[in-house]
Biopython code that builds the backbone (N, CA, C, O; Angstrom):
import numpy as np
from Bio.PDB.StructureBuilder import StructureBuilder

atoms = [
    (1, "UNK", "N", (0.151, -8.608, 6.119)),
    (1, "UNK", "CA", (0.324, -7.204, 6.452)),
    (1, "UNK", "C", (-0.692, -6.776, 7.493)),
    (1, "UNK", "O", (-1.755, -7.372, 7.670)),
    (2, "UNK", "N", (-0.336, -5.801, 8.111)),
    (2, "UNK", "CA", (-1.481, -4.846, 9.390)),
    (2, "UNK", "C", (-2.756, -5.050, 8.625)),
    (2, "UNK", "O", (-3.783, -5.614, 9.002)),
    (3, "UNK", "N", (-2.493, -4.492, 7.500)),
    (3, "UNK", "CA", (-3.763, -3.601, 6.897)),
    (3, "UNK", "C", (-4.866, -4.723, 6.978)),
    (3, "UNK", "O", (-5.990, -4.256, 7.166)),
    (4, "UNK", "N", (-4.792, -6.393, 6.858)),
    (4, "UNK", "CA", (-5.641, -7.099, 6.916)),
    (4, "UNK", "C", (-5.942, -7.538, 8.467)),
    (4, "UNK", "O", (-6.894, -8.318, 8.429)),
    (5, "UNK", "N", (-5.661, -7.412, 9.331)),
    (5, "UNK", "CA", (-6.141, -7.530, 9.957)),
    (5, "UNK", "C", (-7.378, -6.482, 10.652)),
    (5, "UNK", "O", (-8.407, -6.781, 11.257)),
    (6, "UNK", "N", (-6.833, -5.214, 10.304)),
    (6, "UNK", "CA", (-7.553, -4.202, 10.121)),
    (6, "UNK", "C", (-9.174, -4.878, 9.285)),
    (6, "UNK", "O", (-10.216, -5.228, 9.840)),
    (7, "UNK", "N", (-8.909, -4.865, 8.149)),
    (7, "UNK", "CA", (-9.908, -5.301, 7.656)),
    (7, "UNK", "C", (-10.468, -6.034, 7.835)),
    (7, "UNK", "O", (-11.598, -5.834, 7.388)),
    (8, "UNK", "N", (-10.299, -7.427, 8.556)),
    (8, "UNK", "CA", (-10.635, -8.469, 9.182)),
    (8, "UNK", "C", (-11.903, -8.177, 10.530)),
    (8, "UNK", "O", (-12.786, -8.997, 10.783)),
    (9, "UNK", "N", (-11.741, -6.934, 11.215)),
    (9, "UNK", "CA", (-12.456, -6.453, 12.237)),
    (9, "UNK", "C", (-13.614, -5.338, 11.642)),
    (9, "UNK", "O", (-14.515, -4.885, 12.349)),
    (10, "UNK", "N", (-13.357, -4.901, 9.836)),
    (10, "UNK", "CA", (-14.003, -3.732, 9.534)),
    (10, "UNK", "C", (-13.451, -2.352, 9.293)),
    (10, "UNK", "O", (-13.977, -1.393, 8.728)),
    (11, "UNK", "N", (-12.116, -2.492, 9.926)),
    (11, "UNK", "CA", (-11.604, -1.214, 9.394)),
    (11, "UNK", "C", (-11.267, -0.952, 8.043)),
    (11, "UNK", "O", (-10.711, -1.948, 7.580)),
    (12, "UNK", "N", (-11.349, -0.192, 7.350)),
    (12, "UNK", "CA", (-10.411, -0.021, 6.418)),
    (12, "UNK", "C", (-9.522, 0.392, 6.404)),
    (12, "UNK", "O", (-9.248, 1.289, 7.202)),
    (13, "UNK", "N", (-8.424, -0.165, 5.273)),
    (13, "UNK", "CA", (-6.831, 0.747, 5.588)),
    (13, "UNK", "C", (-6.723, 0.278, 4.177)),
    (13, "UNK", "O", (-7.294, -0.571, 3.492)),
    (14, "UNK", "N", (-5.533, 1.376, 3.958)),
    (14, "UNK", "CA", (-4.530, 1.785, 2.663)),
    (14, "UNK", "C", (-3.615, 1.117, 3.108)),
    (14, "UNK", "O", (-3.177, 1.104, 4.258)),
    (15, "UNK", "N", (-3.021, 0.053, 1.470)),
    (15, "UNK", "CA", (-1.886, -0.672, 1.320)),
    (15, "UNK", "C", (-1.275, -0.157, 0.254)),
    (15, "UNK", "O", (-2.096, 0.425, -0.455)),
    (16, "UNK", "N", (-0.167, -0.119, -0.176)),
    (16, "UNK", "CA", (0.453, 0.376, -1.316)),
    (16, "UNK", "C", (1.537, -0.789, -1.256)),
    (16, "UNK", "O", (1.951, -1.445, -0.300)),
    (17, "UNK", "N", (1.821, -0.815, -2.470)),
    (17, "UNK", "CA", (2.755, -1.935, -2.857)),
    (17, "UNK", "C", (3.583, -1.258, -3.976)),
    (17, "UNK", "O", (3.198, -0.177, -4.422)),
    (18, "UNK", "N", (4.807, -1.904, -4.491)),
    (18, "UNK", "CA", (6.013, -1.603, -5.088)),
    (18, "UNK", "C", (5.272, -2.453, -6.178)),
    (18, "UNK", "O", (4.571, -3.462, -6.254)),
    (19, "UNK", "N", (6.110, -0.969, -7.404)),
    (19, "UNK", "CA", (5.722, -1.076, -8.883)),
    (19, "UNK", "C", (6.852, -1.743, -9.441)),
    (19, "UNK", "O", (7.942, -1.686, -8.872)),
    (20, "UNK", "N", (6.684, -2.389, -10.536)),
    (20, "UNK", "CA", (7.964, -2.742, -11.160)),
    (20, "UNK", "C", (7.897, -1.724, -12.894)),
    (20, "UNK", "O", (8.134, -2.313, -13.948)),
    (21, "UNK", "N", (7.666, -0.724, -12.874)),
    (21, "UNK", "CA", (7.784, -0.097, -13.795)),
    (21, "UNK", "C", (8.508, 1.300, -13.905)),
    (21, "UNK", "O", (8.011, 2.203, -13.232)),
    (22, "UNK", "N", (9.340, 1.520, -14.474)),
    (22, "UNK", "CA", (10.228, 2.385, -14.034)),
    (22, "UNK", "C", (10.437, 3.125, -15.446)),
    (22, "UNK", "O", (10.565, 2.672, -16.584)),
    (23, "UNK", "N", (10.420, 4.569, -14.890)),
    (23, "UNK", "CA", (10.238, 5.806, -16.004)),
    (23, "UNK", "C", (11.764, 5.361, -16.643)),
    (23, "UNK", "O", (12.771, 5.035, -16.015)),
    (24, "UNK", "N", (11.556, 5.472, -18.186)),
    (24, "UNK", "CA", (12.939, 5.615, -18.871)),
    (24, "UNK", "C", (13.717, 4.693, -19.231)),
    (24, "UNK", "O", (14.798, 4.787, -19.814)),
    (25, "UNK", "N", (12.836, 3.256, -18.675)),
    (25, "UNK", "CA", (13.756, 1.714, -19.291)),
    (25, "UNK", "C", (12.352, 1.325, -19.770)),
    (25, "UNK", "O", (11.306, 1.960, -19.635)),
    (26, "UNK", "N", (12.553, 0.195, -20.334)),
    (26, "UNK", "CA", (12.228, -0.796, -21.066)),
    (26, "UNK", "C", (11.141, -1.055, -20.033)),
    (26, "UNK", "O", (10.831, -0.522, -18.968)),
    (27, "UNK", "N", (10.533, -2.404, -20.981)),
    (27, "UNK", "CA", (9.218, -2.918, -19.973)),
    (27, "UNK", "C", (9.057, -4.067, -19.008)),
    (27, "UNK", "O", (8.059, -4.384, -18.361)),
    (28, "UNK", "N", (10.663, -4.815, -19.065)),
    (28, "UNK", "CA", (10.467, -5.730, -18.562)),
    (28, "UNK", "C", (11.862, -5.373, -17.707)),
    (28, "UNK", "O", (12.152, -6.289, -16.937)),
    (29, "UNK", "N", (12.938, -4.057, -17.672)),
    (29, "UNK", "CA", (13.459, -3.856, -16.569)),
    (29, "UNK", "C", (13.427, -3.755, -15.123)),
    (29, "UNK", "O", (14.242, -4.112, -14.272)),
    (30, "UNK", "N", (11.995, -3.034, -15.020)),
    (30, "UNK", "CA", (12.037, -3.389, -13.136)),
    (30, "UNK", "C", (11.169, -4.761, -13.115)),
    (30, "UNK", "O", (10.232, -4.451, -12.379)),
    (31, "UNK", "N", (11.066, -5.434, -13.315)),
    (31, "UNK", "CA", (10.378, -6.885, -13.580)),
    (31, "UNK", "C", (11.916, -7.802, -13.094)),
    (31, "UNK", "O", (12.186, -8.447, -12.081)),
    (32, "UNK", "N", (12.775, -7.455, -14.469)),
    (32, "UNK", "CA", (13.990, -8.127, -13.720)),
    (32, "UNK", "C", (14.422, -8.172, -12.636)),
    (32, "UNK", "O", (14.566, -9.097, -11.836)),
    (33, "UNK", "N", (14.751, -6.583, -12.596)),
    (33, "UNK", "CA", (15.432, -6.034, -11.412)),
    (33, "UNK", "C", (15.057, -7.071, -9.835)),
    (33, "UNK", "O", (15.643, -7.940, -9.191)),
    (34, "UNK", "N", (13.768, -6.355, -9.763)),
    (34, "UNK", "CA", (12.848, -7.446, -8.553)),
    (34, "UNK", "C", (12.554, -8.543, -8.721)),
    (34, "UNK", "O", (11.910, -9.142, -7.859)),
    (35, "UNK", "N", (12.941, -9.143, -9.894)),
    (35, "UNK", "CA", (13.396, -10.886, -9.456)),
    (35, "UNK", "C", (14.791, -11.117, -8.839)),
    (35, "UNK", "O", (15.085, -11.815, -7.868)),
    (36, "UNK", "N", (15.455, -10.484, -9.510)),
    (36, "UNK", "CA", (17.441, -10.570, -9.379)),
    (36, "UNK", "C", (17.336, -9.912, -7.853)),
    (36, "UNK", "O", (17.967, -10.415, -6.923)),
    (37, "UNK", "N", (16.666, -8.994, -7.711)),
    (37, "UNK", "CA", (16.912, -8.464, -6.012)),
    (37, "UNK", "C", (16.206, -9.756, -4.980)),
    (37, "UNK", "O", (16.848, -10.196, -4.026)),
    (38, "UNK", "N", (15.266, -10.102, -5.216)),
    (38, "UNK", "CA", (14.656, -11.074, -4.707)),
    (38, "UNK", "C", (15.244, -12.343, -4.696)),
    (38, "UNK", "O", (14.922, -13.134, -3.810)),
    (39, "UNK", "N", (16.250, -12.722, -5.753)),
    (39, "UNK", "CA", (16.477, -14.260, -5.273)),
    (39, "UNK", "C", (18.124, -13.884, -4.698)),
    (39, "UNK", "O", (18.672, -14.586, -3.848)),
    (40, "UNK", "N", (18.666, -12.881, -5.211)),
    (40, "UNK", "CA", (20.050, -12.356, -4.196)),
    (40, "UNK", "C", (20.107, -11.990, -2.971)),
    (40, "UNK", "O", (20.785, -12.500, -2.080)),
    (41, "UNK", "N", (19.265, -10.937, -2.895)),
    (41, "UNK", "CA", (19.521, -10.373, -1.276)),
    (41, "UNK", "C", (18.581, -10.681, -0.425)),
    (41, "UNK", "O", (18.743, -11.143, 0.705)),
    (42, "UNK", "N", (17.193, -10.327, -1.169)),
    (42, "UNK", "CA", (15.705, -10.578, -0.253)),
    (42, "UNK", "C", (16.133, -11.262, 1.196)),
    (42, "UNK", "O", (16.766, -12.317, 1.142)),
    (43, "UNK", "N", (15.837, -10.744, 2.380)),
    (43, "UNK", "CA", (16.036, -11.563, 3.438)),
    (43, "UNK", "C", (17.680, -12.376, 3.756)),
    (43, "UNK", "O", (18.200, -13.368, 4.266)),
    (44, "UNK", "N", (17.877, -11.502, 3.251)),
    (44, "UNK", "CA", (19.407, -12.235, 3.423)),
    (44, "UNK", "C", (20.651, -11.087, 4.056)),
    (44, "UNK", "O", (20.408, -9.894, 3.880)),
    (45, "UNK", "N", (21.911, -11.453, 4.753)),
    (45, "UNK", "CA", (22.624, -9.833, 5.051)),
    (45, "UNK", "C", (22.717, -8.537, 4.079)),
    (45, "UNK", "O", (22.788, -7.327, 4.293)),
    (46, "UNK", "N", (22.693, -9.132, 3.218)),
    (46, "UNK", "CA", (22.752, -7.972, 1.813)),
    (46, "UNK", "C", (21.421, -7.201, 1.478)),
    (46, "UNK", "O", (21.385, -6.345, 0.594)),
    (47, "UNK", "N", (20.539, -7.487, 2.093)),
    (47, "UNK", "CA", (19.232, -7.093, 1.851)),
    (47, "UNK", "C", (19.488, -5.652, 3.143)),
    (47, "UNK", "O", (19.345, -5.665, 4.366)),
    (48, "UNK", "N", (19.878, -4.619, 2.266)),
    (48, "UNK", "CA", (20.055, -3.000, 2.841)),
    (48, "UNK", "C", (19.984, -1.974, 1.594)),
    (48, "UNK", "O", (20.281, -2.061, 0.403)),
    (49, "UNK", "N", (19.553, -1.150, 2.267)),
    (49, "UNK", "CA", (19.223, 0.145, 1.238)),
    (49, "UNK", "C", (20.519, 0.353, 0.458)),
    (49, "UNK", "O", (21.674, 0.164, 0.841)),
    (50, "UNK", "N", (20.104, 0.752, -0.634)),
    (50, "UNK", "CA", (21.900, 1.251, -1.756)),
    (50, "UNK", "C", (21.386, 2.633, -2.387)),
    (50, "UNK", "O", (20.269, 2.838, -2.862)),
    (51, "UNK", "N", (22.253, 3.364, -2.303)),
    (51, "UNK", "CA", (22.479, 4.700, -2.492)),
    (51, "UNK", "C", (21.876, 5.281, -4.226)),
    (51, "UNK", "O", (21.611, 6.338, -4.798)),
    (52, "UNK", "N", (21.901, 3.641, -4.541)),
    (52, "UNK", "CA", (21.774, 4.160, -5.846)),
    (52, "UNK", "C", (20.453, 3.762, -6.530)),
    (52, "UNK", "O", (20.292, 3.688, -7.748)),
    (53, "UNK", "N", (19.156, 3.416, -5.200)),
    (53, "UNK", "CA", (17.898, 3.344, -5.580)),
    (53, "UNK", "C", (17.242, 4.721, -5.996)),
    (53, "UNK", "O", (17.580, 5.863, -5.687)),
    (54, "UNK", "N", (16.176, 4.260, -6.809)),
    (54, "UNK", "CA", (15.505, 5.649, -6.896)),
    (54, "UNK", "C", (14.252, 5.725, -6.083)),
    (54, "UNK", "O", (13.316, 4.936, -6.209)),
    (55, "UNK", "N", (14.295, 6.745, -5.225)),
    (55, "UNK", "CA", (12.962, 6.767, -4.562)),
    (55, "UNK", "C", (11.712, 7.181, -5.333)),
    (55, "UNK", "O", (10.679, 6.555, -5.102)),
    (56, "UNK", "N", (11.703, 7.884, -5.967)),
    (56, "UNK", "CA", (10.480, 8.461, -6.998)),
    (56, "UNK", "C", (9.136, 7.961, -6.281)),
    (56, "UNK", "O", (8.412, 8.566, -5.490)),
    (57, "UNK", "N", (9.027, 6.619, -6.826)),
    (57, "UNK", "CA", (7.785, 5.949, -6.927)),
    (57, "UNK", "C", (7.265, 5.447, -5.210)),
    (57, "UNK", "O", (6.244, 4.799, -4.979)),
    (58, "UNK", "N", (8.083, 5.851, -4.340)),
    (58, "UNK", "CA", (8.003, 6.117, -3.220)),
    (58, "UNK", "C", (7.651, 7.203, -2.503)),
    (58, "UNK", "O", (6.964, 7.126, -1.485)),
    (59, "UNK", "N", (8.164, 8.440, -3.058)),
    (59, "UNK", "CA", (7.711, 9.660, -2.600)),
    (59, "UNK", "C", (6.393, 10.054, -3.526)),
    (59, "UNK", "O", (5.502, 10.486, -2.794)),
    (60, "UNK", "N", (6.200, 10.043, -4.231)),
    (60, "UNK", "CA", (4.909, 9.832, -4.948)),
    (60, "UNK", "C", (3.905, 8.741, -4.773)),
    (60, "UNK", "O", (2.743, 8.825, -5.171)),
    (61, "UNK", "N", (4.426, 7.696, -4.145)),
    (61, "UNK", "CA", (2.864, 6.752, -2.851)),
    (61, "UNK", "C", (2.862, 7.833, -1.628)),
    (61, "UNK", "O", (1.705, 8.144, -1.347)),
    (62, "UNK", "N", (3.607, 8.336, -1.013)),
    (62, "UNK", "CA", (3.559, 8.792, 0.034)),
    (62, "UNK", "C", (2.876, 10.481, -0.247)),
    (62, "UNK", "O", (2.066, 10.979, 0.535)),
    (63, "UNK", "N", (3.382, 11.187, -1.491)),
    (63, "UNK", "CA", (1.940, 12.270, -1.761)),
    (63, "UNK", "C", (0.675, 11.882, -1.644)),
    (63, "UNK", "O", (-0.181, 12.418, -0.941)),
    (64, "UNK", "N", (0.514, 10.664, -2.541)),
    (64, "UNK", "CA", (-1.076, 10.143, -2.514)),
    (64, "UNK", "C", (-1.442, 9.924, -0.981)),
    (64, "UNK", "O", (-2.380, 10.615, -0.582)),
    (65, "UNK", "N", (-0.883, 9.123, -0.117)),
    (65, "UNK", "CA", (-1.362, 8.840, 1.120)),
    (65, "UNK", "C", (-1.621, 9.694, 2.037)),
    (65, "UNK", "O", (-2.453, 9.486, 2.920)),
    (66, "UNK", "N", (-0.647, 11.199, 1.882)),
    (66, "UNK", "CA", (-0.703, 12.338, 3.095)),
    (66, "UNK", "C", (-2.065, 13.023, 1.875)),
    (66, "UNK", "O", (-2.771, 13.581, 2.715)),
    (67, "UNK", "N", (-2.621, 13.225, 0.818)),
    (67, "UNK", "CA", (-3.853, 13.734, 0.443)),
    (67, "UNK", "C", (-4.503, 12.555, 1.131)),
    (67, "UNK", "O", (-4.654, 12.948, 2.288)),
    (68, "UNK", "N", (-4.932, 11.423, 1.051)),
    (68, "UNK", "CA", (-6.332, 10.877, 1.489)),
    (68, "UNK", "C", (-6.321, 11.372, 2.857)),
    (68, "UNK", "O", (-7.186, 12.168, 3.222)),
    (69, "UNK", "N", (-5.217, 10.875, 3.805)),
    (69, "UNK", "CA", (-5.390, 11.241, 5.238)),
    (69, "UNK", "C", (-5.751, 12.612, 5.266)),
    (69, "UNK", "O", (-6.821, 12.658, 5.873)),
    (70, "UNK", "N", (-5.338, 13.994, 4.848)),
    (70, "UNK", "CA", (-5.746, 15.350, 4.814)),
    (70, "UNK", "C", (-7.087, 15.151, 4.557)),
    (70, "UNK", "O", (-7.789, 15.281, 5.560)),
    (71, "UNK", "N", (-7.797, 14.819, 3.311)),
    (71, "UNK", "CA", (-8.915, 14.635, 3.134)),
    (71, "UNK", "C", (-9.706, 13.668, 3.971)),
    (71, "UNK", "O", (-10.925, 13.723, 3.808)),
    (72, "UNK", "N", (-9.434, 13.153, 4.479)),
    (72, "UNK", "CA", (-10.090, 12.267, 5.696)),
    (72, "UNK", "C", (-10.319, 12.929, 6.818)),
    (72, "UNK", "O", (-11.393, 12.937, 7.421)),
    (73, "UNK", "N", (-8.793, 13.803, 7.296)),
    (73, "UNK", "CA", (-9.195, 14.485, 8.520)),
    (73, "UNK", "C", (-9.613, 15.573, 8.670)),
    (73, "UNK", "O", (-9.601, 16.071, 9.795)),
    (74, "UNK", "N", (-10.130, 16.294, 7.527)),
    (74, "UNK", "CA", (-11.153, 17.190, 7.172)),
    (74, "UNK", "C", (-12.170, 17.128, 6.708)),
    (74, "UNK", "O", (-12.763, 18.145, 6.351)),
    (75, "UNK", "N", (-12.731, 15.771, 6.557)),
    (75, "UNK", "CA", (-13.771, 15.847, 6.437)),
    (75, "UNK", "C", (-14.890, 14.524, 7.392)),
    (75, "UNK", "O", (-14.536, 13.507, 7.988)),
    (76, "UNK", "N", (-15.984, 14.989, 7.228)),
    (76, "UNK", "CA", (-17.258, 14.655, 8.367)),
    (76, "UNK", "C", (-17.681, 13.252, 7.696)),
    (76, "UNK", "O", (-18.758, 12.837, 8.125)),
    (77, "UNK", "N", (-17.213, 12.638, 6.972)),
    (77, "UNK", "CA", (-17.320, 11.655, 6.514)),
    (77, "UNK", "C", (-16.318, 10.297, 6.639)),
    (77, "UNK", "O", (-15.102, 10.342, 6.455)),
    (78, "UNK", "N", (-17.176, 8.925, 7.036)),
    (78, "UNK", "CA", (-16.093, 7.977, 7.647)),
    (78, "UNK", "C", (-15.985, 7.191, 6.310)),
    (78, "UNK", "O", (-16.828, 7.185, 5.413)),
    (79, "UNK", "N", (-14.645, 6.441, 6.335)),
    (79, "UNK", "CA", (-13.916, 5.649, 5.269)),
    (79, "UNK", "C", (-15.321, 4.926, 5.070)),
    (79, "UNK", "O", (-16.245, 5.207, 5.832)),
    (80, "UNK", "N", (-15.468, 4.092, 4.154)),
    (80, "UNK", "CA", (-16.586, 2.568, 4.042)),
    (80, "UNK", "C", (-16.157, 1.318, 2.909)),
    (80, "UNK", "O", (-15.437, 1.471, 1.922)),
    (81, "UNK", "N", (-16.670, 0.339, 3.259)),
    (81, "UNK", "CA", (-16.401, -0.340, 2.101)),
    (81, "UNK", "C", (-17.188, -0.219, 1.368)),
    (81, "UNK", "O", (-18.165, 0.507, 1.556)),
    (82, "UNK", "N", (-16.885, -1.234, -0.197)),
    (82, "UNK", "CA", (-18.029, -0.854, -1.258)),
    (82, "UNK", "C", (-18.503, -1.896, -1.242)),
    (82, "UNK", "O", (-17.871, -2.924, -1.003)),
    (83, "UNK", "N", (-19.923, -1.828, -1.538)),
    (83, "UNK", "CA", (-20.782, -2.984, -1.825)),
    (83, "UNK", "C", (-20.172, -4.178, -2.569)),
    (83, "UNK", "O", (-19.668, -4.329, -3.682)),
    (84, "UNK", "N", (-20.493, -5.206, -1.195)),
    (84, "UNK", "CA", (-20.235, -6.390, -1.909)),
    (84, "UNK", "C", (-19.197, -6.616, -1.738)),
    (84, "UNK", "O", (-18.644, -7.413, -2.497)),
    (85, "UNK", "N", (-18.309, -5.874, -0.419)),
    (85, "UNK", "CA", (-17.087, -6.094, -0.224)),
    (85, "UNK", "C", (-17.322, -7.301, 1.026)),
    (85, "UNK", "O", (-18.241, -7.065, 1.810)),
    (86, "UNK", "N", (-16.521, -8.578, 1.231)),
    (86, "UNK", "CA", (-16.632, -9.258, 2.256)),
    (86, "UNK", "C", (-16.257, -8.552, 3.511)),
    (86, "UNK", "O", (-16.634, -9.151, 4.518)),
    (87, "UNK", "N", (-15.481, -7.205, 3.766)),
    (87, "UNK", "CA", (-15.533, -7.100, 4.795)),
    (87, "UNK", "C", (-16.443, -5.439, 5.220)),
    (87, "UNK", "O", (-16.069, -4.582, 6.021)),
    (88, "UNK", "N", (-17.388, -5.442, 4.568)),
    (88, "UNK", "CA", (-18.439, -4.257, 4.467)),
    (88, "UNK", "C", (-19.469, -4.483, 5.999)),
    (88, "UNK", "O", (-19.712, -3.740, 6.951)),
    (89, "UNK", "N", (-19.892, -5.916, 5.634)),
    (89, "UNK", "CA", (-20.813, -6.595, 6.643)),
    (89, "UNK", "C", (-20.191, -6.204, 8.176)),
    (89, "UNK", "O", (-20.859, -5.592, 9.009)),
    (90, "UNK", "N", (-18.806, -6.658, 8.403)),
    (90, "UNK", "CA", (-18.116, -6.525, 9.983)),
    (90, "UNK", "C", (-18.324, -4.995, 10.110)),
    (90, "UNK", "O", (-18.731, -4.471, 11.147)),
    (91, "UNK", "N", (-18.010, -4.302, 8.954)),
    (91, "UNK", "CA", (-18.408, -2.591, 9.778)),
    (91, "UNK", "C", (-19.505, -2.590, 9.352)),
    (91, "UNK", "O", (-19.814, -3.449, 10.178)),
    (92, "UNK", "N", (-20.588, -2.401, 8.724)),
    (92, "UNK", "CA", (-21.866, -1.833, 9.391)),
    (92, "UNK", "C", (-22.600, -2.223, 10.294)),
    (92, "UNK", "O", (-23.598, -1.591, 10.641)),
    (93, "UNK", "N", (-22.156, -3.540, 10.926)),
    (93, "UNK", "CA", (-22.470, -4.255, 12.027)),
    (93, "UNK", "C", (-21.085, -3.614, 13.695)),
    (93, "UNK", "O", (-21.116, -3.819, 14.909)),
    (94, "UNK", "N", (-20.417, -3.087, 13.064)),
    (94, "UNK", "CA", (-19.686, -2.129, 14.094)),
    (94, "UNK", "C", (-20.164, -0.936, 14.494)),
    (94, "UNK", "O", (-20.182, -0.486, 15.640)),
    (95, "UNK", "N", (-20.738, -0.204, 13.013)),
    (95, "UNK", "CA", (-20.971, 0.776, 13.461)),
    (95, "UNK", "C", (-22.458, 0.900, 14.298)),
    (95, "UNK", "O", (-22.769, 1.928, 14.899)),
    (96, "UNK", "N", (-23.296, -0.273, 14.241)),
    (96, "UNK", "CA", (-24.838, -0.065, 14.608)),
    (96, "UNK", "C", (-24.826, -0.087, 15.890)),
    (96, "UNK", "O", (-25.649, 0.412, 16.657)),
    (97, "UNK", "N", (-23.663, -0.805, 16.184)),
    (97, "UNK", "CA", (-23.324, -0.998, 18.178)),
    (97, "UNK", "C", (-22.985, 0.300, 18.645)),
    (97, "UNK", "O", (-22.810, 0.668, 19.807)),
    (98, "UNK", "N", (-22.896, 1.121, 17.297)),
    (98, "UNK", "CA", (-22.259, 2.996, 18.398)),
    (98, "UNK", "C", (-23.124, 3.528, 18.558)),
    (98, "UNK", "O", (-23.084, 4.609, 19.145)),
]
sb = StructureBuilder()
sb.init_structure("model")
sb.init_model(0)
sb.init_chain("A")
sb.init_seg("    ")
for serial, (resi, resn, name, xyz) in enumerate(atoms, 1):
    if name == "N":
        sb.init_residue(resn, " ", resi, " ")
    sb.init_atom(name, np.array(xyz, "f"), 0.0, 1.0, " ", f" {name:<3s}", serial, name[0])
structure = sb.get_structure()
């Protein structure tokens, strides 16, 4: 994904990834689901949006992401990694060159 290469230079970035847990079934339904989608369509012609997904857990990553960015671009403070992160070292060694 982008986001590592990003990180690779020091940036940080937000990744979000697909849940397999889904309000109102069982515990091992979206578990199935995204195996059976994965060895049927994944990468294949059939692999297209269907009318009868639920976005939910999509529009609710995408609340979380438009708050951090709001909160990011209001405030005077830059992203960082946390201690002890392997790629902490490439940015504070980025930022000492500004």
């Amino acid at each position: 994904s982008d986001h590592f290469n990003f990180a690779k230079v020091g940036i940080p970035a937000l990744y979000t990834a697909r849940g397999i847990e889904i309000e109102g079934k069982d515990a091992g339904y979206g578990k199935k689901a995204d195996e059976d989608y994965r060895a049927q369509h994944y990468h294949r012609p059939s692999d297209e949006f269907r009318n009868d997904w639920s976005m939910d857990g999509a529009i609710e990553d995408l609340r979380l992401l438009f708050i951090v960015g709001k909160r990011l671009a209001f405030s005077s403070a830059w992203p960082s990694w946390k201690a002890g992160s392997e790629f902490k070292a490439m940015r504070d060694s980025v930022m000492k060159k500004q």
